[in-house]
Each structure stands twice: as C-alpha cells, then as structure tokens.
C-alpha positions as CSV (number, residue, x, y, z in Angstrom):
1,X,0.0,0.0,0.0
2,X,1.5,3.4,-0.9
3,X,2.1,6.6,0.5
4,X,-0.8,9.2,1.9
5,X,0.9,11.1,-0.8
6,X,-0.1,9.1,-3.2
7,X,-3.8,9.5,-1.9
8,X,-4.1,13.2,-1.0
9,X,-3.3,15.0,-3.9
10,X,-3.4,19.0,-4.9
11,X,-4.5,20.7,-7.9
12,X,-7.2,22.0,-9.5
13,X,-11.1,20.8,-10.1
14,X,-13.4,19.9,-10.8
15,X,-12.4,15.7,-11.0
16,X,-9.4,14.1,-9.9
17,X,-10.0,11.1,-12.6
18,X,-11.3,13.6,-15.7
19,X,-9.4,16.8,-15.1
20,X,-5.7,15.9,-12.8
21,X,-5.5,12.3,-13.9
22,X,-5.4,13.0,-17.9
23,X,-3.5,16.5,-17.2
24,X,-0.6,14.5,-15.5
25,X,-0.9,11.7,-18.1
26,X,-0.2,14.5,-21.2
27,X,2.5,16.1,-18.9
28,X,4.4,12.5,-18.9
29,X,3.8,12.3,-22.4
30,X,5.0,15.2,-24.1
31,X,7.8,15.0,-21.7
32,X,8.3,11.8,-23.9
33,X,7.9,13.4,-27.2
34,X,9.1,17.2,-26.9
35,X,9.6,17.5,-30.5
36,X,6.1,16.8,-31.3
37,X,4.2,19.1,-33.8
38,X,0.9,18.0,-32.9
39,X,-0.7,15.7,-30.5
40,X,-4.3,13.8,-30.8
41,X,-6.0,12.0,-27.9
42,X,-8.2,9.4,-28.3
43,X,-11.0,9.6,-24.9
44,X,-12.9,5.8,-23.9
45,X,-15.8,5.2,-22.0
46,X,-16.3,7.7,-19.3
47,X,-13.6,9.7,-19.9
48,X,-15.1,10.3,-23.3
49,X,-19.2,10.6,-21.9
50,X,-18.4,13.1,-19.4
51,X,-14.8,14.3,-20.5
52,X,-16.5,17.7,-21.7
53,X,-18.3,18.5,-18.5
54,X,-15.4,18.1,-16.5
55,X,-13.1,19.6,-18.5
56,X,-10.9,17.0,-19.5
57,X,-10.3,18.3,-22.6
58,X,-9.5,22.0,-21.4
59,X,-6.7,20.6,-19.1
60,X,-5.0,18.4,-20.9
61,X,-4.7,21.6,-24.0
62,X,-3.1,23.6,-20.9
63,X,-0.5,21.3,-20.4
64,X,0.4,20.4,-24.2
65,X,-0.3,24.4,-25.3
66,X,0.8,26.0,-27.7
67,X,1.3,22.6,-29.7
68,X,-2.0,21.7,-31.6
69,X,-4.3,19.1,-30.0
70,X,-7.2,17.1,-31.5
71,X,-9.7,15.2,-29.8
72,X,-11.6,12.1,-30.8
73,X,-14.3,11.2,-28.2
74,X,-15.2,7.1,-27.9
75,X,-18.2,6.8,-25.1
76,X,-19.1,3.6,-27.1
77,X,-15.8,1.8,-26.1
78,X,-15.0,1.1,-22.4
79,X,-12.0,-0.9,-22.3
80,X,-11.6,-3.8,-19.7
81,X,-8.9,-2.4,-17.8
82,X,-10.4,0.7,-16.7
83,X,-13.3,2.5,-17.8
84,X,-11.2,5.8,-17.6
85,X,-9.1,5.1,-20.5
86,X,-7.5,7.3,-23.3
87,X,-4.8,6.5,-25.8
88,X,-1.9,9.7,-26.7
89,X,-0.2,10.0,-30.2
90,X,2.3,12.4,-30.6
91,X,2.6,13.4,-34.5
92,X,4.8,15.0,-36.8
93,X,4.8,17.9,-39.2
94,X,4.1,15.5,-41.8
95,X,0.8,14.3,-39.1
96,X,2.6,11.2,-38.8
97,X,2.4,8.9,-35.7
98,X,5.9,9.3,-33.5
99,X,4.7,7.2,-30.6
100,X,1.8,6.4,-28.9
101,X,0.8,5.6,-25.3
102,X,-2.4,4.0,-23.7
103,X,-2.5,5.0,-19.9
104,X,-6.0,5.1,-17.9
105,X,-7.1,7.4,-15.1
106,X,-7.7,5.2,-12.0
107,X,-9.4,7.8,-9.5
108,X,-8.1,10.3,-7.3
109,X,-5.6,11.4,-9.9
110,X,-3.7,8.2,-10.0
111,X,-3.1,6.7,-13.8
112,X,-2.1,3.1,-14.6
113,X,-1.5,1.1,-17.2
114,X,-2.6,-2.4,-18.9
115,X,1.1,-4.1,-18.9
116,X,3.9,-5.2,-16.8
117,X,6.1,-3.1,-18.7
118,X,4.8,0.1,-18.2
119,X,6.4,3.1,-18.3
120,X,4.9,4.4,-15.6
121,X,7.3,6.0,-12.3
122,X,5.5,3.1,-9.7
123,X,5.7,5.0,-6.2
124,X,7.1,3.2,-3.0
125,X,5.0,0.7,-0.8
126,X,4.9,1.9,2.2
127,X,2.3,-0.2,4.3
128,X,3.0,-3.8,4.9
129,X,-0.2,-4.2,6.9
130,X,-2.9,-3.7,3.9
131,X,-6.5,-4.6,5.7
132,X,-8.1,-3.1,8.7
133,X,-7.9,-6.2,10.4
134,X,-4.0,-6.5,10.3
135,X,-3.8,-2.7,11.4
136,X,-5.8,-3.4,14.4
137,X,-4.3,-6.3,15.7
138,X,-0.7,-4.3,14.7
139,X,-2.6,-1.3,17.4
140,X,-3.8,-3.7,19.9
141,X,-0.3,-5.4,19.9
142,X,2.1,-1.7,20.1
143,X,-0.8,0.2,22.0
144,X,-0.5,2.6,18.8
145,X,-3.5,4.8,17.3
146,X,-4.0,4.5,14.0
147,X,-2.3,8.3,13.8
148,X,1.3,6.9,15.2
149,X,1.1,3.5,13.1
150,X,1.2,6.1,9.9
151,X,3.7,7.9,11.6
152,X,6.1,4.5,12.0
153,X,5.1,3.8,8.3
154,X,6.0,7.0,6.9
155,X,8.5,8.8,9.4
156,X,8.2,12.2,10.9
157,X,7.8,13.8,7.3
158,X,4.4,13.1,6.6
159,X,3.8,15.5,9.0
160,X,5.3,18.3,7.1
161,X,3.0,17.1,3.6
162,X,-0.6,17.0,5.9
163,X,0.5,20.7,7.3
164,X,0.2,21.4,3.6
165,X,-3.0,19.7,2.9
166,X,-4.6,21.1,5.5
167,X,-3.9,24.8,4.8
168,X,-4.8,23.7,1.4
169,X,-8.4,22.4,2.1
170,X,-9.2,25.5,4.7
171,X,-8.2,27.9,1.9
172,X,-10.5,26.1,-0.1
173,X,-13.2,26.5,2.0
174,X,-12.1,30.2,2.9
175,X,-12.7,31.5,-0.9
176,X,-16.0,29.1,-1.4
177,X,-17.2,30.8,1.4
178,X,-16.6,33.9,0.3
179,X,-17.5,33.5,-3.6
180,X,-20.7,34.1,-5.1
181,X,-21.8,34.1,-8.1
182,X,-23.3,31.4,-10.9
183,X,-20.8,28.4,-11.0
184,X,-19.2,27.8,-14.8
185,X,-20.7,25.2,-17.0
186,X,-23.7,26.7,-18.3
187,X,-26.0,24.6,-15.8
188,X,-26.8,27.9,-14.3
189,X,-26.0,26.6,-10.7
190,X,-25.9,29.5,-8.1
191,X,-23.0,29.3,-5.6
192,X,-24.9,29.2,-1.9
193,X,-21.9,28.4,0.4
194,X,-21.9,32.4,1.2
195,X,-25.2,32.7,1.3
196,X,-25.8,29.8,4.0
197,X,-23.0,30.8,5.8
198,X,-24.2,34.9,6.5
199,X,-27.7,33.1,7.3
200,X,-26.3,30.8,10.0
201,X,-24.3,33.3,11.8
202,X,-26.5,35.8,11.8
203,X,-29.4,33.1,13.3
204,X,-28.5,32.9,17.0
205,X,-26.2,30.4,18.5
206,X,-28.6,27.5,18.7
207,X,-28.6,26.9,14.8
208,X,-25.0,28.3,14.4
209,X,-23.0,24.4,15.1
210,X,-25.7,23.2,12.8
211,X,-25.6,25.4,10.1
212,X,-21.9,25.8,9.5
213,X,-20.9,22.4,8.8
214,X,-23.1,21.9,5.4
215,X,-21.5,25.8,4.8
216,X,-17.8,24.3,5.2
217,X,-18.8,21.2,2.8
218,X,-20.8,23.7,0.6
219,X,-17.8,26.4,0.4
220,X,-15.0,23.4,-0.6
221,X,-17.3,21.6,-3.1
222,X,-18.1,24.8,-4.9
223,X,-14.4,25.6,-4.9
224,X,-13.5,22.5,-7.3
225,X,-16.7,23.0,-9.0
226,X,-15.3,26.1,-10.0
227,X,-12.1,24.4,-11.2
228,X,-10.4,26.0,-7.9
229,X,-7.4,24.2,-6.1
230,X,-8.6,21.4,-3.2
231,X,-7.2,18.5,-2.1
232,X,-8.6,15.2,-3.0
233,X,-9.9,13.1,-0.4
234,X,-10.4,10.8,-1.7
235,X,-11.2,12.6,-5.2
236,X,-11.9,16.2,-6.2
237,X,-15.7,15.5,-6.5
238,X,-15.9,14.3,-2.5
239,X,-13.4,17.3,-1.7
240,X,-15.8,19.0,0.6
241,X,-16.8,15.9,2.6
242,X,-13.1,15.8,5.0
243,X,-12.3,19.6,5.8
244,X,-15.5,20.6,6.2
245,X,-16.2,17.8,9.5
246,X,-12.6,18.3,10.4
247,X,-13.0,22.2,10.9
248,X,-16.5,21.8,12.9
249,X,-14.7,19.3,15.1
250,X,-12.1,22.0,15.6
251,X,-13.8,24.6,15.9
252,X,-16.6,22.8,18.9
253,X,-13.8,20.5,20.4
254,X,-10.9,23.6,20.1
255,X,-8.5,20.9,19.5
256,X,-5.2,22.0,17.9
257,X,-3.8,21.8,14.4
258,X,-1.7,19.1,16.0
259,X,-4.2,16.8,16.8
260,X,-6.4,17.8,13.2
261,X,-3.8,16.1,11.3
262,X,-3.5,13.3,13.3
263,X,-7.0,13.2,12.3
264,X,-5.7,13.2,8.8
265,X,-3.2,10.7,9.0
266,X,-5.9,8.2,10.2
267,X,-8.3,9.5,7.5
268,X,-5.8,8.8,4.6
269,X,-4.9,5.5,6.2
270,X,-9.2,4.4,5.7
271,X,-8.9,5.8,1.8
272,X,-5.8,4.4,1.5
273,X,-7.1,1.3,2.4
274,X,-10.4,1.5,0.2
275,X,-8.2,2.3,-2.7
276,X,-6.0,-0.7,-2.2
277,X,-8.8,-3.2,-1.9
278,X,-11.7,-1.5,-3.5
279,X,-11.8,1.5,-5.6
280,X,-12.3,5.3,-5.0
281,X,-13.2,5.7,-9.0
282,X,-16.7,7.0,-9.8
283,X,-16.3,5.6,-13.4
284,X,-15.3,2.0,-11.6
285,X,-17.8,1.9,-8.8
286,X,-20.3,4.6,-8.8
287,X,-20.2,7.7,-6.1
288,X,-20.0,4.9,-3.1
289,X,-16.2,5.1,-4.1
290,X,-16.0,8.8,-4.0
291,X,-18.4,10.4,-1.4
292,X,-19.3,6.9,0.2
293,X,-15.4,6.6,0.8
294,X,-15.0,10.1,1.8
295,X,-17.6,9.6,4.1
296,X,-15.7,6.9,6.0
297,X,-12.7,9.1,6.6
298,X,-14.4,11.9,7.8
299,X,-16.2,9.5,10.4
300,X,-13.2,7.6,11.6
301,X,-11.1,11.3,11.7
302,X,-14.3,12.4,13.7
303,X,-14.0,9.7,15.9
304,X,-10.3,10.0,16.7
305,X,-10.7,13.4,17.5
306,X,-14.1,13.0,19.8
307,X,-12.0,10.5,22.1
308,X,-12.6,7.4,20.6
309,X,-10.6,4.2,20.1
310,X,-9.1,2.2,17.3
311,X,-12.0,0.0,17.6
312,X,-14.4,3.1,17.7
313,X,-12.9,4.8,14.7
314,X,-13.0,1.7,12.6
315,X,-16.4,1.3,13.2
316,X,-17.7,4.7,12.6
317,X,-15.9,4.1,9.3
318,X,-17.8,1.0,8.1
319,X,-21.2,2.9,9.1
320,X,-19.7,5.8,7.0
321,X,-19.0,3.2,3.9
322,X,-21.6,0.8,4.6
323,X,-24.8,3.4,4.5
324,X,-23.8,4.6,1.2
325,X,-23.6,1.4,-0.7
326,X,-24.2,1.3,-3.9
327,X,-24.9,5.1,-4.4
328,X,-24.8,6.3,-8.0
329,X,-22.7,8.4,-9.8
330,X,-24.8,10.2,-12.7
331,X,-23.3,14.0,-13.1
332,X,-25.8,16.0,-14.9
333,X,-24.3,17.6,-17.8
334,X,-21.2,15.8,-16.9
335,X,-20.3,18.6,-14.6
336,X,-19.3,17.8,-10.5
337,X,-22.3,20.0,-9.6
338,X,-25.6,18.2,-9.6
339,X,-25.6,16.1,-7.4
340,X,-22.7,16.5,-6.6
341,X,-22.0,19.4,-4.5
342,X,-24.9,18.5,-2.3
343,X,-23.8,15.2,-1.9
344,X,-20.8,16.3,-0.3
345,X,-22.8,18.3,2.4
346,X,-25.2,15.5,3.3
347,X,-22.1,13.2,3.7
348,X,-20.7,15.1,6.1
349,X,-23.3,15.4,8.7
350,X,-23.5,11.2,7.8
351,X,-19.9,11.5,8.4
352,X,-20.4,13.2,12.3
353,X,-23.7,11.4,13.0
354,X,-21.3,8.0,12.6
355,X,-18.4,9.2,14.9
356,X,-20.6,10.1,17.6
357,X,-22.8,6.8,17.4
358,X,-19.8,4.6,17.3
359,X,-18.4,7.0,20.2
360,X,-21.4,6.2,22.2
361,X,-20.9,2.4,22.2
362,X,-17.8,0.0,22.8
363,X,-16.7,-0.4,19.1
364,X,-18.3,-4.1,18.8
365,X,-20.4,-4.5,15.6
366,X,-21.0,-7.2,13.3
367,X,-19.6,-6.2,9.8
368,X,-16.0,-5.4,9.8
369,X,-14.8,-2.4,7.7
370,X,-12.9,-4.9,5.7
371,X,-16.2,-7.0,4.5
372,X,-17.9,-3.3,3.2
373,X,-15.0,-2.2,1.4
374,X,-15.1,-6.0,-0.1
375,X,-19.2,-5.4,-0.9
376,X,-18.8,-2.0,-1.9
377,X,-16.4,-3.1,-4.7
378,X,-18.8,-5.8,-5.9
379,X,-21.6,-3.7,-5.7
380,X,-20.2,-0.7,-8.0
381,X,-19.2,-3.7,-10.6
382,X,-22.8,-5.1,-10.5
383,X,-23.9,-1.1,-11.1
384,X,-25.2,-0.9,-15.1
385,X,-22.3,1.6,-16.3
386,X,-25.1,4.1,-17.0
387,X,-24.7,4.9,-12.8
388,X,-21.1,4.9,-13.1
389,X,-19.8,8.7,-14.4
390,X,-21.3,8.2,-18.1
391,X,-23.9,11.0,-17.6
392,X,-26.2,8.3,-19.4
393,X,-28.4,7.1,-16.4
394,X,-30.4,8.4,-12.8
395,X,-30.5,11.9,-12.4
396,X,-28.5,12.8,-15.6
397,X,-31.4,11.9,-17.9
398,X,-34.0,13.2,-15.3
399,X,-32.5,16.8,-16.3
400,X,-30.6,18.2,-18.8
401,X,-29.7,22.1,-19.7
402,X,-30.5,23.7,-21.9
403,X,-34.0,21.0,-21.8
404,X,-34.8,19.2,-24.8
C-alpha cells in the first residue's frame, strides 16, 4: 500500500480522474515526445461521456499548449482495464504517428496502465499491513493509534506534507465561502456556500453548530466546482466531505492543528485502504467510491478526534461506507455539480452522526470495515455503467440544460 501522498493529492477541479488524472498523463507524455508538432487523444468510456463537463479536454490543452491538440471522443468503447481510459499519439509535421501511449485514469488522480512493462514512475510501498484487520491487531499489539502506526510507516515527514493539505483544504473553504456568483458550465447553478453561511451566523447560537458544517462542505465543493485548487480526499468530486467535519470538530472541540492532522493521517490511512482493496473511481464503482469513501474518513477522523478508540474509529468508518452502498454516480451535464456538491454536504453530517454513534458504544459491531470495502467493490461492478460517471443514467437523464 503506498504513501498518503499518493492518496491526497493537490490541484485543480473539478475531477481528480477527468481533469488531474489525464493532465498529468499528457504532462508525462509530451515529456516523452518534446519534438512533437501535434498531439491527438483518443478519450474511452467515461472519460469520453463526461470528458467535456469536467473539463478533460480543457486541461489536458493547458499542459500540451501551444502545440495543436485534437480530440476524438469514444463513449461507445469502455476498455476492460479501466473505464477511464485514453490513448496519446504524438505526430509530426508531416501528421505522422511518433509514438503512442495507452495509460488510464484510476481515480483520485492516480493513472495506470494495462502491462507489466509500463512506463509508468511506480511509487514506494509503504504499508506492509494492507487490511483493517491486520492494522488493528498491529494497534492492539504496540498500544498505537492508528495516527502513530502512519507515523512509523511513513517517518516524521508526513507531517510536514498534511501541514500542507490542510492549509490547502481551509483555503478552499475560505474562498467558497466567500464566492458568489453562478458556477461555470452553463447549468446555471448558483453558488450558496456564502449565502448559507451569513444566514447561519446571523441566526443565533442555537442553529449556528448546525448550520456551519453543510456551509464548510458547501464552500469546498463549490471551490473544485469552479475548477479552484482542493485537495482530494479521496477525489476532487468528494473534496468538501473531509475539511468541512474536520474544521466543525475543531472549531466545537478547540482541538489543535496538532491533533487535526493526526486526524488526517488516520483518514488517509481508511482511503488508503479503500483504494488498495476496492476503488475510489466514480467511473469503476459509482459515487459509493467517491463520497461513500469520503464519508468513512471523515467518520473515523471524527471519531479520533471526539476521544474514541481504534476500535471506535473503525467502526464509525464502516457505518460511514456501509450506509452509502451502492450510491450512483450520474453527473448531470457531466459537470461535479448536480448532485454533486450536495452530496458532499449531506455526507458530512452522515460522516459526524457515525463518529458520535460509534463513540457512544464499545466499538463491537458485526460487519468489519474490511467486508464493506469488499461489498462496496462488488456492488459498483454489479452497477449498469449508466450509474457509473457516463452521464447516461439516474439523475443525468431526469435533467438536462438547456431542456430538450
């Protein structure tokens, strides 16, 4: 299992699989092929069905600008490796091929590819211990929270990298709260983050604690919409989810940073472990792999930071997983905005109702954390790929803009 670096990622929005994913994969590329004259990418499956809405295109002509990039769009084919798959030919004057490369967006800006002689940089395992189970019975045996079992994984550093993400998801929430305006795509979707939060502050003290957590998730999720810089935890599209319940807990609890990315450390460690045995890729497992998975590290973080024990925190994150099985993912447009952003602010009061349950009882439970990430993974391969990022199914056909 690698590195909480390899997990929480920064750059810009709106989706870590459509937008940071295929950017990084044309950097890597044309680092390959400087000489090139002219570049055309071939988008599959739902890189190519949603592609436009999250601005797959417009990032990867960023990085390859001022070279000349054509696009050829293929929803029909969804190749068996990945649905998030796209094929790079580098072309000279003449519009000849100089090389080509098929790589594949895996979620959370990650790519891969289909063969063992990839040219891919593979990052450093890091975790030896790659299921819940074996981390707790590591914990039970050293007397270790799941915070100082990252720690002797990664060394001192990884404190250092979570400083970062941190500042990096309150500034995110800082500007969404303080934006306004209609949100880019053409959906016509008003910003609310600073509306909500002038409401709620200006309501009286016994809705204020309620209020400002959906205005946290609001403010962050609005952010990527907007193609703003977040972190992805664990993708741009569940961004909001994480920061939002970390900074209520801080705020009520007046913990220090300290202890909030401790909090972090154990809420990479549950998406780290999701991503190693599961997935965290809409276009592989529906939204249960995004905000379903985003939920369970806000409610384990939560529960560290309320008091609560390994066993506790593992069990708030199955409840966080578990209740969001098989949830769709079905963008309309193709944007990260409906339902999208809202998603993000429902999850995290899921996220805080789960910390303080599992809080409130001795950690036992029936169905380990282990056997939901196991059933969320079958689940979001038993999903009809119209509910999995195409734009083709659920809520995407219920509405379209402009109407037809």
């Amino acid at each position: 299992m690698y590195s909480l670096r390899e997990l929480y990622r920064i750059g810009h929005g709106p989706s870590s699989s459509h937008t940071m994913g295929p950017a990084n994969a044309a950097s890597l590329f044309r680092q390959r092929f400087p000489e090139a004259q002219a570049f055309r990418i071939h988008l599959f499956g739902s890189l190519a069905a949603t592609g436009k809405g999250h601005l797959t295109d417009i990032a990867i002509q960023r990085v390859l600008a001022p070279v000349e990039v054509s696009f050829l769009w293929h929803p029909e084919h969804v190749p068996n490796f990945h649905p998030n798959g796209m094929c790079m030919e580098a072309l000279d004057s003449a519009g000849q091929v100089m090389g080509d490369w098929e790589v594949f967006s895996l979620g959370g800006g990650a790519l891969g590819e289909n063969t063992a002689t990839g040219r891919l940089p593979q990052p450093e395992t890091i975790y030896a211990d790659t299921t819940m189970n074996a981390i707790l019975k590591h914990c039970a045996h050293s007397g270790q929270s799941f915070w100082e079992y990252v720690e002797e994984q990664e060394g001192p550093g990884i404190w250092d990298f979570l400083r970062e993400v941190w500042q990096t998801m309150q500034a995110a929430i800082e500007r969404g709260l303080q934006a306004e305006g209609v949100l880019p795509g053409g959906v016509g979707l008003t910003r609310k983050a600073w509306v909500f939060y002038r409401q709620i502050s200006v309501s009286g003290k016994n809705f204020l604690n309620e209020g400002l957590l959906p205005a946290y998730a609001l403010a962050a999720a609005e952010e990527n919409a907007s193609g703003g810089v977040v972190v992805t935890a664990p993708t741009c599209g569940s961004c909001g989810i994480v920061p939002a319940v970390l900074r209520h807990v801080q705020e009520n609890t007046h913990c220090g940073d300290n202890a909030i990315l401790r909090a972090l450390a154990t809420a990479g460690l549950i998406g780290n472990l999701v991503k190693e045995n599961g997935s965290i890729s809409g276009a592989e497992v529906g939204c249960q792999g995004e905000v379903g998975v985003a939920c369970a590290m806000a409610a384990g973080a939560a529960a560290q930071l309320l008091g609560g024990t390994p066993r506790q925190v593992e069990y708030a994150a199955e409840m966080g997983l578990e209740h969001n099985l098989g949830l769709t993912c079905d963008p309309v447009n193709g944007m990260v905005q409906i339902p999208c952003i809202e998603r993000n602010v429902f999850a995290a009061a899921q996220a805080l109702t789960c910390a303080r349950y599992a809080c409130a009882t001795d950690g036992s439970h029936r169905v380990s954390f282990d056997e939901v990430v196991t059933v969320m993974k079958q689940t979001g391969h038993d999903l009809p790929s119209l509910y999995r990022e195409t734009a083709s199914g659920g809520l995407a056909t219920a509405y379209r803009f402009p109407p037809k």
